[in-house]
DSSP file (Angstrom, degrees, kcal/mol; ACC not computed):
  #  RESIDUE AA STRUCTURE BP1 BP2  ACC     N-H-->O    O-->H-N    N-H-->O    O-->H-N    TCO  KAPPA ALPHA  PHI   PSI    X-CA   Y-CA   Z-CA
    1    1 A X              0   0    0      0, 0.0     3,-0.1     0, 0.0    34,-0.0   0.000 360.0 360.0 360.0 143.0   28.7   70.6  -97.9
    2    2 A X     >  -     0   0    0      1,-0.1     4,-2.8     2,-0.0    34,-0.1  -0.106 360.0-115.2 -75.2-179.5   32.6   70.0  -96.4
    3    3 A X  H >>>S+     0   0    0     32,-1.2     4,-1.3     1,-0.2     3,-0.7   0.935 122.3  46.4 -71.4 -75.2   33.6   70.3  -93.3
    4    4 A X  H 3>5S+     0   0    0     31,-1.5     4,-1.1    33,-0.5    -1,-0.2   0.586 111.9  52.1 -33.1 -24.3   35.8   73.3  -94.6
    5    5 A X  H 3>5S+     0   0    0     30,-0.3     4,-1.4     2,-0.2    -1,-0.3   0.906 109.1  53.1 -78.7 -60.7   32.9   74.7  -96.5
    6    6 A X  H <<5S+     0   0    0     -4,-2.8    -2,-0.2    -3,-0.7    -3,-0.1   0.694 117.2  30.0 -54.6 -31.6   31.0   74.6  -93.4
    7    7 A X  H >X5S+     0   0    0     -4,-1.3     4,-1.1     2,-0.1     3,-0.5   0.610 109.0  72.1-106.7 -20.9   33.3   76.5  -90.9
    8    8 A X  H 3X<S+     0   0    0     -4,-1.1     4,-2.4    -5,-0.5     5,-0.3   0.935  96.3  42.0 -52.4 -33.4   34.8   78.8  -93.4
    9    9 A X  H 3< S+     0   0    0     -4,-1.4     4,-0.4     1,-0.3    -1,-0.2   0.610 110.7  58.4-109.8   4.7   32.2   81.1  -94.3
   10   10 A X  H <4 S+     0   0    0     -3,-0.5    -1,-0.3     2,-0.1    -2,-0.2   0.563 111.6  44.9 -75.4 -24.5   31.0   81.4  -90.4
   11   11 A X  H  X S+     0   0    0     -4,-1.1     4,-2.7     2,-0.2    31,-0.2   0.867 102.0  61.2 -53.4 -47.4   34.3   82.5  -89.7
   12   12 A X  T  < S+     0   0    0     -4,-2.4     5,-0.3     1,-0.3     4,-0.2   0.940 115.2  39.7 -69.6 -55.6   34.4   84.9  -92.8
   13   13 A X  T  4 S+     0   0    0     -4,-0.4    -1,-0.3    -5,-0.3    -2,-0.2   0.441 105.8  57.9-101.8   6.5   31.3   86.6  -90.9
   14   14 A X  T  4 S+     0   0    0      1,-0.2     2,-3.6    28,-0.1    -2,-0.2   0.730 115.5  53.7 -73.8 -71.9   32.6   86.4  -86.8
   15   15 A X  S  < S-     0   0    0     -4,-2.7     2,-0.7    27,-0.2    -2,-0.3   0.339 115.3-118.2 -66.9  26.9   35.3   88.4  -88.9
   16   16 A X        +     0   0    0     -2,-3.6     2,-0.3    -4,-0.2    -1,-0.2  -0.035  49.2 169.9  82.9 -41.1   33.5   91.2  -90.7
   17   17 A X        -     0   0    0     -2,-0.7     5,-0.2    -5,-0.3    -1,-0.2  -0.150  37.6-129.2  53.9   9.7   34.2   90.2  -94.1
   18   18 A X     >  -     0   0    0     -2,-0.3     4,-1.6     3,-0.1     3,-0.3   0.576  25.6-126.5 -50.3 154.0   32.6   91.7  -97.3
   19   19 A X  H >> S+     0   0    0      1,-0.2     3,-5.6     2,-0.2     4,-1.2   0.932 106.3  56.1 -66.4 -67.9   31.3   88.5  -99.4
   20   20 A X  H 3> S+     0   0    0      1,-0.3     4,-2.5     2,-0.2    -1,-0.2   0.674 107.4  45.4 -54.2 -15.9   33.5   90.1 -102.7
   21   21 A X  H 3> S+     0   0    0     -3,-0.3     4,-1.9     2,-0.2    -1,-0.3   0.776 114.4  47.8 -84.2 -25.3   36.5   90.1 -101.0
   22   22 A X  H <X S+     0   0    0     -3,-5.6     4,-2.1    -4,-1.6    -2,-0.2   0.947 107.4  54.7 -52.7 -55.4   35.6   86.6  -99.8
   23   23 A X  H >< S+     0   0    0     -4,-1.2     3,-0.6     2,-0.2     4,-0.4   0.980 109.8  55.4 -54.3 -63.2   34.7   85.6 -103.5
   24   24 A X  H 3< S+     0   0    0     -4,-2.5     3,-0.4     1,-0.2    -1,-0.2   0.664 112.3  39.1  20.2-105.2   38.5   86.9 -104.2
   25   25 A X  H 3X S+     0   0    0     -4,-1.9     4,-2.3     1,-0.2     5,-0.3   0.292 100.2  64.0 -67.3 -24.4   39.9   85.1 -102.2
   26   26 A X  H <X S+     0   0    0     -4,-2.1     4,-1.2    -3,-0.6    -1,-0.2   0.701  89.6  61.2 -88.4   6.7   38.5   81.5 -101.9
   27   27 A X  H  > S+     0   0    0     -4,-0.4     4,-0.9    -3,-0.4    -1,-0.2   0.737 114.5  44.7-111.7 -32.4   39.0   79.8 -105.2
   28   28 A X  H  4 S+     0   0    0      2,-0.2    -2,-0.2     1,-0.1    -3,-0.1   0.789 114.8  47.5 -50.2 -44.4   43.1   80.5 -104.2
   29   29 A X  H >X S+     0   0    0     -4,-2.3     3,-1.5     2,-0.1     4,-0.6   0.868 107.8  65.8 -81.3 -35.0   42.4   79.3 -100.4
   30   30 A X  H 3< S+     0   0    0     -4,-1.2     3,-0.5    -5,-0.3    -2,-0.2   0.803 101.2  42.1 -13.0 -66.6   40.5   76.1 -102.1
   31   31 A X  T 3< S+     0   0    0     -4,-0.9    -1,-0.2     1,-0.2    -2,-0.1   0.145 114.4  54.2-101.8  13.0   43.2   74.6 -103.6
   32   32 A X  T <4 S+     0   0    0     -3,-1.5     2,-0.4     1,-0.1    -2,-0.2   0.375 109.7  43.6 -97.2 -12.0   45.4   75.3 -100.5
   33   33 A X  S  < S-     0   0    0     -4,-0.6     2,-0.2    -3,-0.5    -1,-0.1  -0.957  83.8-125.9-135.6 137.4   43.3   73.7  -98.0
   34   34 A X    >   -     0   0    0     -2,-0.4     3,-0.6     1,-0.1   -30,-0.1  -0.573  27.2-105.7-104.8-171.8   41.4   70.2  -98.3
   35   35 A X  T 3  S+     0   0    0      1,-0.3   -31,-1.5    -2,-0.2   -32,-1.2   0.625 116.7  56.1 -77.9 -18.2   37.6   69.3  -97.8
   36   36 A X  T 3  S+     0   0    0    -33,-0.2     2,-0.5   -34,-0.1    -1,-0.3  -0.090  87.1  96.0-117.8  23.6   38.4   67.6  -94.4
   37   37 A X    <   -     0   0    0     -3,-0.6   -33,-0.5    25,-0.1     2,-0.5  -0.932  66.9-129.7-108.5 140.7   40.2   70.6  -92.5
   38   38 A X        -     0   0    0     -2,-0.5    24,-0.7   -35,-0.2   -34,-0.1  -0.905  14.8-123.2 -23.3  62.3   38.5   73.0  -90.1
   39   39 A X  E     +A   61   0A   0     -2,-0.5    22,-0.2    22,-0.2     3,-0.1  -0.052  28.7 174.3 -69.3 127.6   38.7   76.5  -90.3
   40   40 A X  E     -     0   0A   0     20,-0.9     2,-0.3     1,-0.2    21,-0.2   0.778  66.6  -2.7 -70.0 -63.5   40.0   78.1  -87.1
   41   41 A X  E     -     0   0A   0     19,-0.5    19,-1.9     2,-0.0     2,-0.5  -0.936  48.5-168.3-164.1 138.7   40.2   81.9  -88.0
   42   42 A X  E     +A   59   0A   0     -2,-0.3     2,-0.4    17,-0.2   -27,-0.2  -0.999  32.8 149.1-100.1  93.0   39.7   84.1  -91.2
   43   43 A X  E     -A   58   0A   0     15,-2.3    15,-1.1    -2,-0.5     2,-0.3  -1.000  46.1-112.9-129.1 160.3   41.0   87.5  -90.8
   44   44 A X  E     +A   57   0A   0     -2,-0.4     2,-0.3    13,-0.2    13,-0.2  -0.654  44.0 172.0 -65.9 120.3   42.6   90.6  -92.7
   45   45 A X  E     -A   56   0A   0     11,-3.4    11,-1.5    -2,-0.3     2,-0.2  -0.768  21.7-142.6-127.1-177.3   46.2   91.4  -91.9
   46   46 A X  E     -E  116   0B   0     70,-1.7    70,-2.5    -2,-0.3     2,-0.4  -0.993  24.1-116.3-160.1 157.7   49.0   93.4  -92.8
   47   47 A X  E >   -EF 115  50B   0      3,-0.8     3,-0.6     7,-0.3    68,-0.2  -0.578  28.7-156.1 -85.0 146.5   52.7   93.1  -93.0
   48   48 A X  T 3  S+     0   0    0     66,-1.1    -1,-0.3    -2,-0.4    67,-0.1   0.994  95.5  49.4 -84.4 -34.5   54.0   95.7  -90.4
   49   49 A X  T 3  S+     0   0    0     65,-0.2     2,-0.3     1,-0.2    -1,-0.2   0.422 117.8  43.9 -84.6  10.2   57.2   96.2  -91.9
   50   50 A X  B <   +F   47   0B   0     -3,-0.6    -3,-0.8     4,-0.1     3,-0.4  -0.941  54.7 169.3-160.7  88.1   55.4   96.9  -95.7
   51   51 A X  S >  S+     0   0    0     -2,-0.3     3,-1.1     1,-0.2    -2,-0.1   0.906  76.8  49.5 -80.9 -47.4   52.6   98.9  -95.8
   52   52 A X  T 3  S+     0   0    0      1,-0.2    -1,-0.2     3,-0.0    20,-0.1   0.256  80.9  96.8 -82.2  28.5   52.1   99.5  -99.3
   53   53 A X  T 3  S-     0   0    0     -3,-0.4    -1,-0.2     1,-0.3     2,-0.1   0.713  95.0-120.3 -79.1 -16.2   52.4   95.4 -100.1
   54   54 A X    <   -     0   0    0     -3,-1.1     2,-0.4    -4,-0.2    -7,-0.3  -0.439  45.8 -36.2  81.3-172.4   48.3   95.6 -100.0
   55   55 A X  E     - B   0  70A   0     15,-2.2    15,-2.7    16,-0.3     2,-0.3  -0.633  55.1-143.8-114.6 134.8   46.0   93.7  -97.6
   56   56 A X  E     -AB  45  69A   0    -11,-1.5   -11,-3.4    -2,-0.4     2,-0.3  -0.693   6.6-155.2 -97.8 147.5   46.6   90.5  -96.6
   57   57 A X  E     -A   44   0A   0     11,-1.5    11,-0.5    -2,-0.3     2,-0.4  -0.653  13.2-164.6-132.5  91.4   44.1   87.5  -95.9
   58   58 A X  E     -A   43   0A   0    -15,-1.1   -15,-2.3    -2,-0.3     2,-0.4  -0.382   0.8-166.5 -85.9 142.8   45.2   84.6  -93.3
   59   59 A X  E     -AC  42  66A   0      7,-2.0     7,-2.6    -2,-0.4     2,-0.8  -0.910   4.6-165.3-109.3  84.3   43.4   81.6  -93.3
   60   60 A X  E     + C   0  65A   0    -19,-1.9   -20,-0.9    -2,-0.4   -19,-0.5  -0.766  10.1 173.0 -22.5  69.4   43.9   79.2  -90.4
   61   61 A X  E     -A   39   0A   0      3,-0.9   -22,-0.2    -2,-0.8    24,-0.1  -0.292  47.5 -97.0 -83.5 151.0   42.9   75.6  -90.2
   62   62 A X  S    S+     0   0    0    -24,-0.7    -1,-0.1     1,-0.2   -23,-0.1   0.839 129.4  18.5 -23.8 -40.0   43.6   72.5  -87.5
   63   63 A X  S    S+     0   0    0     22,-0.1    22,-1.5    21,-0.1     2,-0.4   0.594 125.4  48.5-132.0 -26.6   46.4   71.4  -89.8
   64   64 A X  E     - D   0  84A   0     20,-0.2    -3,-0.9    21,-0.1     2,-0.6  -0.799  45.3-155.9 -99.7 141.8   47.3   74.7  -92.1
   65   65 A X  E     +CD  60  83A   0     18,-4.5    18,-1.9    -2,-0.4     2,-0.4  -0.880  24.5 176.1-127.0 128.4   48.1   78.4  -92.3
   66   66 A X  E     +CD  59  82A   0     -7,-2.6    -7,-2.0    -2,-0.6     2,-0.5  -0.922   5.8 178.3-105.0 115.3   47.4   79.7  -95.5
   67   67 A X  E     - D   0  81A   0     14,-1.9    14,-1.7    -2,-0.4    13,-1.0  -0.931   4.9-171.0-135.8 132.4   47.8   83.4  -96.3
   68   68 A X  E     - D   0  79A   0    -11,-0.5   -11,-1.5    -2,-0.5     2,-0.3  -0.341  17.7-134.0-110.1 172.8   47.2   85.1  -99.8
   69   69 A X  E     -BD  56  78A   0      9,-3.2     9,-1.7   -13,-0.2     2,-0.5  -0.992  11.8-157.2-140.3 118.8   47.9   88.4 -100.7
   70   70 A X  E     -BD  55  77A   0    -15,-2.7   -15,-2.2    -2,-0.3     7,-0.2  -0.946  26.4-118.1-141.3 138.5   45.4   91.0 -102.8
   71   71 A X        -     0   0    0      5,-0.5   -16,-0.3    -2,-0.5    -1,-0.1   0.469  11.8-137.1 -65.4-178.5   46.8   94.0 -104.7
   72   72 A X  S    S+     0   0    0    -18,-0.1    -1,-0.1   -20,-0.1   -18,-0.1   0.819 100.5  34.8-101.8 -42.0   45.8   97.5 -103.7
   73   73 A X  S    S+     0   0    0      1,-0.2   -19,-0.0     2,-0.0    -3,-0.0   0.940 133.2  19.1 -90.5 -33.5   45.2   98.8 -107.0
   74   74 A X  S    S-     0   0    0      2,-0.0    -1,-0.2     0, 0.0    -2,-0.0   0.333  94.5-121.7-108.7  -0.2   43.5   95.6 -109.5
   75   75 A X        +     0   0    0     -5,-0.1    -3,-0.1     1,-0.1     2,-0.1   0.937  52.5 170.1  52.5  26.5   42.3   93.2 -106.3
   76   76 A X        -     0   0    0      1,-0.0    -5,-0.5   -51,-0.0     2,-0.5  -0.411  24.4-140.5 -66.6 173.3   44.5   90.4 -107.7
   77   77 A X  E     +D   70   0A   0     -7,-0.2     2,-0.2   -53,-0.1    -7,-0.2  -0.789  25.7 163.9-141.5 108.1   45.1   87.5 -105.6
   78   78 A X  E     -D   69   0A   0     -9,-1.7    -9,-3.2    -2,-0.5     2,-0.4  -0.832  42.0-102.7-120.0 150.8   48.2   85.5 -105.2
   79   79 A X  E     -D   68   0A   0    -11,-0.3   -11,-0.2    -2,-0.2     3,-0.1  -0.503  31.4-179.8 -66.5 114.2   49.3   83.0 -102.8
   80   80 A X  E     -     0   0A   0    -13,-1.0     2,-0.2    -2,-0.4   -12,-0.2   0.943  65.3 -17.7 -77.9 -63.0   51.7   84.4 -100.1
   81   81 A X  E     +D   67   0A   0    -14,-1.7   -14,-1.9     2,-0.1     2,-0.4  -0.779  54.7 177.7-153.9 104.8   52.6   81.3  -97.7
   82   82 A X  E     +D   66   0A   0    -16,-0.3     2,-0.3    -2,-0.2   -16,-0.2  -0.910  18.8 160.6 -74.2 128.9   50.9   77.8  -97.1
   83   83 A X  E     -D   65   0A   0    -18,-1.9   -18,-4.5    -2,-0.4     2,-0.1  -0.991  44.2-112.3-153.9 161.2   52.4   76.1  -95.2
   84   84 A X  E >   -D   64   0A   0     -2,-0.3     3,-1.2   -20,-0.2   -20,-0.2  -0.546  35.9-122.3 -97.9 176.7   51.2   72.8  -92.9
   85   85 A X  G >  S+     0   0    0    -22,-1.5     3,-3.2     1,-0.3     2,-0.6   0.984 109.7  56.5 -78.0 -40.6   51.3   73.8  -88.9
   86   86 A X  G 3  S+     0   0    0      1,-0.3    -1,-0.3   -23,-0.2    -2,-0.1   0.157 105.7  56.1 -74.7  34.1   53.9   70.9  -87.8
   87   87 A X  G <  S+     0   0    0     -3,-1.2     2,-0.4    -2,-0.6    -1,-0.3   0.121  93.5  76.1 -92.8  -5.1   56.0   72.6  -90.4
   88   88 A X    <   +     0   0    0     -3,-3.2     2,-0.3    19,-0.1    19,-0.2  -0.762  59.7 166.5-106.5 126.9   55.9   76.4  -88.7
   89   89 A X  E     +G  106   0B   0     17,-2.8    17,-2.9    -2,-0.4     3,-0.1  -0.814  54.7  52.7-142.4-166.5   58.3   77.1  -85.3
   90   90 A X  E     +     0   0B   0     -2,-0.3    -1,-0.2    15,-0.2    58,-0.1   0.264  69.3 170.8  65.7  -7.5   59.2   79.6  -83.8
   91   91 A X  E     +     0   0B   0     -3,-0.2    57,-0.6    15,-0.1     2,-0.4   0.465   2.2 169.3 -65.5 156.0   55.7   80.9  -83.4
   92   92 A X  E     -G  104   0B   0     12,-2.7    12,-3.1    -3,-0.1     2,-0.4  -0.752   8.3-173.7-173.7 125.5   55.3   84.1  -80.9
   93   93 A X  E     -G  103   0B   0     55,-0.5    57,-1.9    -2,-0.4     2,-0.5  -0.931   9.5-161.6-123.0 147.0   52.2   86.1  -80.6
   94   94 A X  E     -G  102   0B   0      8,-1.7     8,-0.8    -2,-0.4     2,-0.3  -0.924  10.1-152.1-124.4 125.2   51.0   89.6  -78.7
   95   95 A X  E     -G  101   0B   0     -2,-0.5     2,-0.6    55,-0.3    58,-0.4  -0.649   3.1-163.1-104.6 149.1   48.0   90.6  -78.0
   96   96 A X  E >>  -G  100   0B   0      4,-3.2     4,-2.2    -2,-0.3     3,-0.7  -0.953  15.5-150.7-109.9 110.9   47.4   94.8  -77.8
   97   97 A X  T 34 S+     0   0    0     -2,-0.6    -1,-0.2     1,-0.3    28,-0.2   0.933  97.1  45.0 -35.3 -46.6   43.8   95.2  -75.8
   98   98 A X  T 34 S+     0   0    0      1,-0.2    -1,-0.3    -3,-0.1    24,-0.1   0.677 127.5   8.3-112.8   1.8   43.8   98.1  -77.7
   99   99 A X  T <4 S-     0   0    0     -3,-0.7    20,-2.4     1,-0.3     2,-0.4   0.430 104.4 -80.3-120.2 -23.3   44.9   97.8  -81.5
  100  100 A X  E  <  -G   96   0B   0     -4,-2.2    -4,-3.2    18,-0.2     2,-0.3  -0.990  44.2 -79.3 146.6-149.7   45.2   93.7  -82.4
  101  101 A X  E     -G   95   0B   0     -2,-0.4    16,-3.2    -6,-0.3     2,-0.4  -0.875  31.2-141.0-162.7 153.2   47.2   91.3  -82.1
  102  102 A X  E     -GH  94 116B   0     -8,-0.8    -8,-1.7    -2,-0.3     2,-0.5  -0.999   4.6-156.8-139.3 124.8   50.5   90.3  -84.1
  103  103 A X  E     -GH  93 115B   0     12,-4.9    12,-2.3    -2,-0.4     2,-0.3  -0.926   9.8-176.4-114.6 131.3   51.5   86.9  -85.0
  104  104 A X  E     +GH  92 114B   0    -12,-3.1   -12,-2.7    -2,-0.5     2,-0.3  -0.817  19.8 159.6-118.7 141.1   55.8   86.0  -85.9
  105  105 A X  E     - H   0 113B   0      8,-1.3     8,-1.1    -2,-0.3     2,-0.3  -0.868  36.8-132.0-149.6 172.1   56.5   82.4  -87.1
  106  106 A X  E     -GH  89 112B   0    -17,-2.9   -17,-2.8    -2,-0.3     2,-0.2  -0.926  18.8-140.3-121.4 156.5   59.1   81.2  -88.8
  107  107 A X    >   -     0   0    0      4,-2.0     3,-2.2    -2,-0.3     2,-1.1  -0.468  35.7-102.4-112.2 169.9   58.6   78.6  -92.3
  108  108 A X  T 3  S+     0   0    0      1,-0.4   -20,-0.1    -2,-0.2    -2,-0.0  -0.710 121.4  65.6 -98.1  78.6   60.7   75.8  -93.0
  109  109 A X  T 3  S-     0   0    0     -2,-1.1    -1,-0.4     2,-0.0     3,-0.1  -0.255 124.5-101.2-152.7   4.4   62.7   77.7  -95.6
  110  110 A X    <   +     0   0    0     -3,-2.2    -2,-0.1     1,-0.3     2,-0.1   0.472  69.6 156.3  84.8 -19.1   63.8   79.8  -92.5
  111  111 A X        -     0   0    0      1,-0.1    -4,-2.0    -5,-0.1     2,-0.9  -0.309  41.2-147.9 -83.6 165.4   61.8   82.4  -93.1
  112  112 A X  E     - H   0 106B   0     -6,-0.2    -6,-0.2    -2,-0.1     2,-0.2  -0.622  20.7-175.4-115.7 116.2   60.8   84.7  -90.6
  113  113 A X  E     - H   0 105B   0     -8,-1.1    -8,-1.3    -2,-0.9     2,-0.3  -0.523   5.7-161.8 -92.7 155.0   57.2   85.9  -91.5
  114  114 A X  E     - H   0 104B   0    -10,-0.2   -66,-1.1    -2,-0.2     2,-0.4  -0.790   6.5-165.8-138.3  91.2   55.1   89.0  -89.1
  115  115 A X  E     -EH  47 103B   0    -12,-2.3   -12,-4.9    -2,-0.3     2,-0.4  -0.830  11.1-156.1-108.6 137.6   51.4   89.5  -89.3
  116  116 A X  E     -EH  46 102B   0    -70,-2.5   -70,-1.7    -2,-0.4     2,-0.7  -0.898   8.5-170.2-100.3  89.2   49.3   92.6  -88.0
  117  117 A X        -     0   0    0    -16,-3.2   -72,-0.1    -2,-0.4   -15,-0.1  -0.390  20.3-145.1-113.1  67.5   45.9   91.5  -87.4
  118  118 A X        +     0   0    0     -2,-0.7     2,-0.3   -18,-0.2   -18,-0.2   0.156  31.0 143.3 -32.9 130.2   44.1   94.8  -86.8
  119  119 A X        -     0   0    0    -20,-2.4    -2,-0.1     1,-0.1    -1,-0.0  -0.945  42.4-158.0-177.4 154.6   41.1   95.6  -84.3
  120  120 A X  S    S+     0   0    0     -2,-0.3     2,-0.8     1,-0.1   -20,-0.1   0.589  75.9  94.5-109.8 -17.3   39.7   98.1  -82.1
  121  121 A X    >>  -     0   0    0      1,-0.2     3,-2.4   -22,-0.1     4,-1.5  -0.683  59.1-158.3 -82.3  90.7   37.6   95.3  -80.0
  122  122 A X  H 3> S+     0   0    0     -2,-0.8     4,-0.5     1,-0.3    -1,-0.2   0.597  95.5  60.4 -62.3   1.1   39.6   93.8  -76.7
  123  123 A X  H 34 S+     0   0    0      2,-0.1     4,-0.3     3,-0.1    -1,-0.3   0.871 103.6  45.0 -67.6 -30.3   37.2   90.8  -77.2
  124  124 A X  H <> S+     0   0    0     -3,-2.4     4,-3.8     2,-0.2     5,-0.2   0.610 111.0  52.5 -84.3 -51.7   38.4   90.2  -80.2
  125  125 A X  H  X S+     0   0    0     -4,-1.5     4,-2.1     2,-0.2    -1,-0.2   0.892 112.4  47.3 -28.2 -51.3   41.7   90.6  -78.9
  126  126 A X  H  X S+     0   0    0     -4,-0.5     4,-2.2     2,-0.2    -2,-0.2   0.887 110.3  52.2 -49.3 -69.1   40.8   88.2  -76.4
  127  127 A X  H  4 S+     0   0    0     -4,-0.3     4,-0.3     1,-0.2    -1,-0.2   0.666 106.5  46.8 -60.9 -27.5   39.5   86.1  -78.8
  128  128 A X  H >X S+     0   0    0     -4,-3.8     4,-1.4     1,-0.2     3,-0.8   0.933 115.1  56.3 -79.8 -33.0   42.8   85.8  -81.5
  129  129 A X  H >X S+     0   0    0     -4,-2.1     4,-2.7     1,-0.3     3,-0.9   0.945 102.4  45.8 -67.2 -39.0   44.7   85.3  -78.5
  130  130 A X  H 3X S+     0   0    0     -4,-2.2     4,-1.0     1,-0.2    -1,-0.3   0.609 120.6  43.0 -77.8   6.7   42.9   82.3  -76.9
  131  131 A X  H <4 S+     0   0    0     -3,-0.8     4,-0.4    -4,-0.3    -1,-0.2   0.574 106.5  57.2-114.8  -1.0   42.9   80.6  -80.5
  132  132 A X  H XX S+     0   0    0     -4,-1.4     4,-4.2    -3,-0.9     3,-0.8   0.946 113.8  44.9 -62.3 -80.1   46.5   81.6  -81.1
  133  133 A X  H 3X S+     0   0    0     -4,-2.7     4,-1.9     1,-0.3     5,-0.3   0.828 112.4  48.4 -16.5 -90.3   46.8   79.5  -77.7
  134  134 A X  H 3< S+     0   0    0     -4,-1.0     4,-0.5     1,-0.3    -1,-0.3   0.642 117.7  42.4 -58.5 -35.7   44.6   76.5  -78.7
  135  135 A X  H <> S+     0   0    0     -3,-0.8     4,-1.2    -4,-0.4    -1,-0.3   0.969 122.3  27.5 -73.1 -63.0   46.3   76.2  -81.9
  136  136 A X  H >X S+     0   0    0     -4,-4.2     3,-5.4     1,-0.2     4,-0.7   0.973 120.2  64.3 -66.5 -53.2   50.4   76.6  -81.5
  137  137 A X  H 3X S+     0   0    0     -4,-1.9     4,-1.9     1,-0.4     3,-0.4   0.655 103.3  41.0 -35.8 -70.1   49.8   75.3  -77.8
  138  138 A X  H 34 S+     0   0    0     -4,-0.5    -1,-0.4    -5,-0.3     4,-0.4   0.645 113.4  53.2 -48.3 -31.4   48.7   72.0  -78.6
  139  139 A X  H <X S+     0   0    0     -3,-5.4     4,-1.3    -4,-1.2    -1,-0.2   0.769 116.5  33.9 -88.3 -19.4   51.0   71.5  -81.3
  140  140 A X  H  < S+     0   0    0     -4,-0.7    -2,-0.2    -3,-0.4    -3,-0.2   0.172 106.8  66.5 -97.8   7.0   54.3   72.2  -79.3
  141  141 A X  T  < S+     0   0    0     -4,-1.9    -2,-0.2    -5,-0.3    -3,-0.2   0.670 111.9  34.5 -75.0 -37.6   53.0   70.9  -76.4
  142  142 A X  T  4 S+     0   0    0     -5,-0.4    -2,-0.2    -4,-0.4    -3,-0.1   0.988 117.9  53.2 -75.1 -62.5   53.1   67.2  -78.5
  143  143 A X  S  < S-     0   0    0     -4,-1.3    -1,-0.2     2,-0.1    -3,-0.1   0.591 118.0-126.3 -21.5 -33.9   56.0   68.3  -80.1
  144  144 A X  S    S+     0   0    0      1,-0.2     2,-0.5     0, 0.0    -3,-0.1   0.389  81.7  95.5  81.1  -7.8   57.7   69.1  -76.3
  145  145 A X        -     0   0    0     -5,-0.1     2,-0.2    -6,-0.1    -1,-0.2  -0.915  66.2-147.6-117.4 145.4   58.5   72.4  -77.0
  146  146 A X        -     0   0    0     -2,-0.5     2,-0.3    -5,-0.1    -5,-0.1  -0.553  20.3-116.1 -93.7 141.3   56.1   75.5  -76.0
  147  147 A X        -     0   0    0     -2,-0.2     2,-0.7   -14,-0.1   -55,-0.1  -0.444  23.2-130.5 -81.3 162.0   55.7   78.3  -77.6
  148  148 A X        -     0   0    0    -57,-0.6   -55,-0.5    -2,-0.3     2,-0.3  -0.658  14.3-143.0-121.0 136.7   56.7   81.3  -76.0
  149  149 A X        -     0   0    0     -2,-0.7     2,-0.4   -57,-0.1   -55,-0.2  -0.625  24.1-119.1 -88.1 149.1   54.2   84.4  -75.9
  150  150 A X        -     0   0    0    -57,-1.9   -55,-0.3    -2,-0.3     3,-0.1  -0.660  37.1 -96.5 -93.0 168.0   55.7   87.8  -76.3
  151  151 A X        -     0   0    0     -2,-0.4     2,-0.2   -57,-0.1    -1,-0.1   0.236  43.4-105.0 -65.4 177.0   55.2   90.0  -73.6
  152  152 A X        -     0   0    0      1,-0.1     2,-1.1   -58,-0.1   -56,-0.1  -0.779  28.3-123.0-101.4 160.9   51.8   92.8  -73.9
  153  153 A X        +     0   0    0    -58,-0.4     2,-0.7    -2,-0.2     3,-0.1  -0.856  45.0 175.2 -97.9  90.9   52.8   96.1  -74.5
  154  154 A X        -     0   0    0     -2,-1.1     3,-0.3     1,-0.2     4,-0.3  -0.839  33.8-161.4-103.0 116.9   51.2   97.7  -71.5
  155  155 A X  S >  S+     0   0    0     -2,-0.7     3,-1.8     1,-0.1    -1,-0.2   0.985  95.4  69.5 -49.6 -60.5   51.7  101.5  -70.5
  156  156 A X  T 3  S+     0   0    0      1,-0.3     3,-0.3    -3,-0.1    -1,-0.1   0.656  79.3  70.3  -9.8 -57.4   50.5  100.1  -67.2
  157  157 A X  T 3  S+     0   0    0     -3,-0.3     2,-1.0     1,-0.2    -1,-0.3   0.815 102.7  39.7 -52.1 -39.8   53.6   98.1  -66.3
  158  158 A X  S <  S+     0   0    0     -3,-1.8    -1,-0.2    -4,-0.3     2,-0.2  -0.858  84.0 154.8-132.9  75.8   56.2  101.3  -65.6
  159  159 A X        -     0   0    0     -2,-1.0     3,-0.0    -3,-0.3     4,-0.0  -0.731  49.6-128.2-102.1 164.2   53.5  103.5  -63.7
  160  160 A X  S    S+     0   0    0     -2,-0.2    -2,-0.0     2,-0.1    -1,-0.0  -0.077  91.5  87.8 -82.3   5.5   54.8  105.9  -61.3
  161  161 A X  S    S+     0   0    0      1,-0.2    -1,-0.1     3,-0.0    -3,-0.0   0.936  95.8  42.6-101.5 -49.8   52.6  104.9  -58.3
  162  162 A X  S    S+     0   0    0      2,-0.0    -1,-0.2    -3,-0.0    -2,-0.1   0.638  89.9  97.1 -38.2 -28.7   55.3  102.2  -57.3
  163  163 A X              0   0    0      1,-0.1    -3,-0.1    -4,-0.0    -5,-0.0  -0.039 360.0 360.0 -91.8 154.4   58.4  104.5  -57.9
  164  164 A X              0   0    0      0, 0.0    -1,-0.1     0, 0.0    -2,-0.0   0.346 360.0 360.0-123.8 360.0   59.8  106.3  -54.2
C-alpha cells in the first residue's frame, strides 16, 4: 500500500465519511495526487457564496490541495481545483468554536476561492485550525511571507462589562 493510500482512508474516517461517498470521490482524487504524498485532511465543504453548487470534497496533502465537486441531484464527480501548495497565496483562515472553520486562498490564475468546512465540534475546530497552521505556516514561513489569520468572530469581544 502507498503512503497516500495509507493516510487517506484514516483521514476519510477522523472525518465521518460514508465509504460511497468516498468511493465517488477517489478514482478523481487518484489521478490528482501521487503515491508519495501524505494526506493531511479529508473533509466536506461548501461554497458560502453558492449553496445550491452541491457538496464539496477538499483533499489536502504535504504538497497539494485538491477539491472535487459532487452534484446534488446524480452524485457526479468533477474536479473543481488542484492545485500544488507553493502555487496557492493569499491563504487566510477562521476558525468559529461554534460552526467550522473557513478557508480563502487565492490560485495562480488569480482566483480567489472560499471554503466552508462545517462542524458543530470546537475540537474539530481546534483541530482544522492547528493543521491549517502546520500546513500554510510552514510554507510561507520558507517562502518569507506569513500568512495572516482572519480574526474569530467572537460575540465575546464587544461585551458590555467593559463599557462605563
Amino acid at each position: 500500500m502507498d503512503v497516500f493510500s495509507r493516510t487517506f482512508l484514516p483521514a476519510t474516517s477522523e472525518a465521518g465519511l460514508p465509504i460511497p461517498v468516498v468511493s465517488r470521490h477517489m478514482s478523481m482524487l487518484r489521478r490528482c495526487v501521487s503515491s508519495d504524498e501524505t494526506t493531511v485532511l479529508v473533509a466536506r465543504s461548501q461554497r458560502p457564496g453558492l449553496p445550491m453548487a452541491g457538496s464539496f470534497l477538499l483533499l489536502l496533502t504535504n504538497r497539494r490541495l485538491v477539491v472535487t465537486r459532487e452534484s446534488r441531484l446524480l452524485h457526479r464527480v468533477q474536479l473543481h481545483l488542484a492545485a500544488e501548495l507553493r502555487d496557492v497565496s493569499n491563504v487566510v483562515w477562521s476558525a468559529d468554536q461554534r460552526s467550522g472553520a473557513e478557508l480563502a486562498l487565492t490560485v495562480t490564475d488569480g482566483v480567489r476561492e472560499r471554503f466552508w468546512i462545517p462542524t458543530r465540534d470546537p475540537r474539530r475546530v481546534r483541530h482544522l485550525d492547528a493543521l491549517f497552521s502546520h500546513v500554510f505556516r510552514s510554507r510561507t514561513v520558507a517562502a518569507g511571507t506569513a500568512p495572516r489569520r482572519a480574526a474569530r468572530r467572537d460575540a465575546t469581544r464587544l461585551s458590555p462589562a467593559g463599557a462605563v
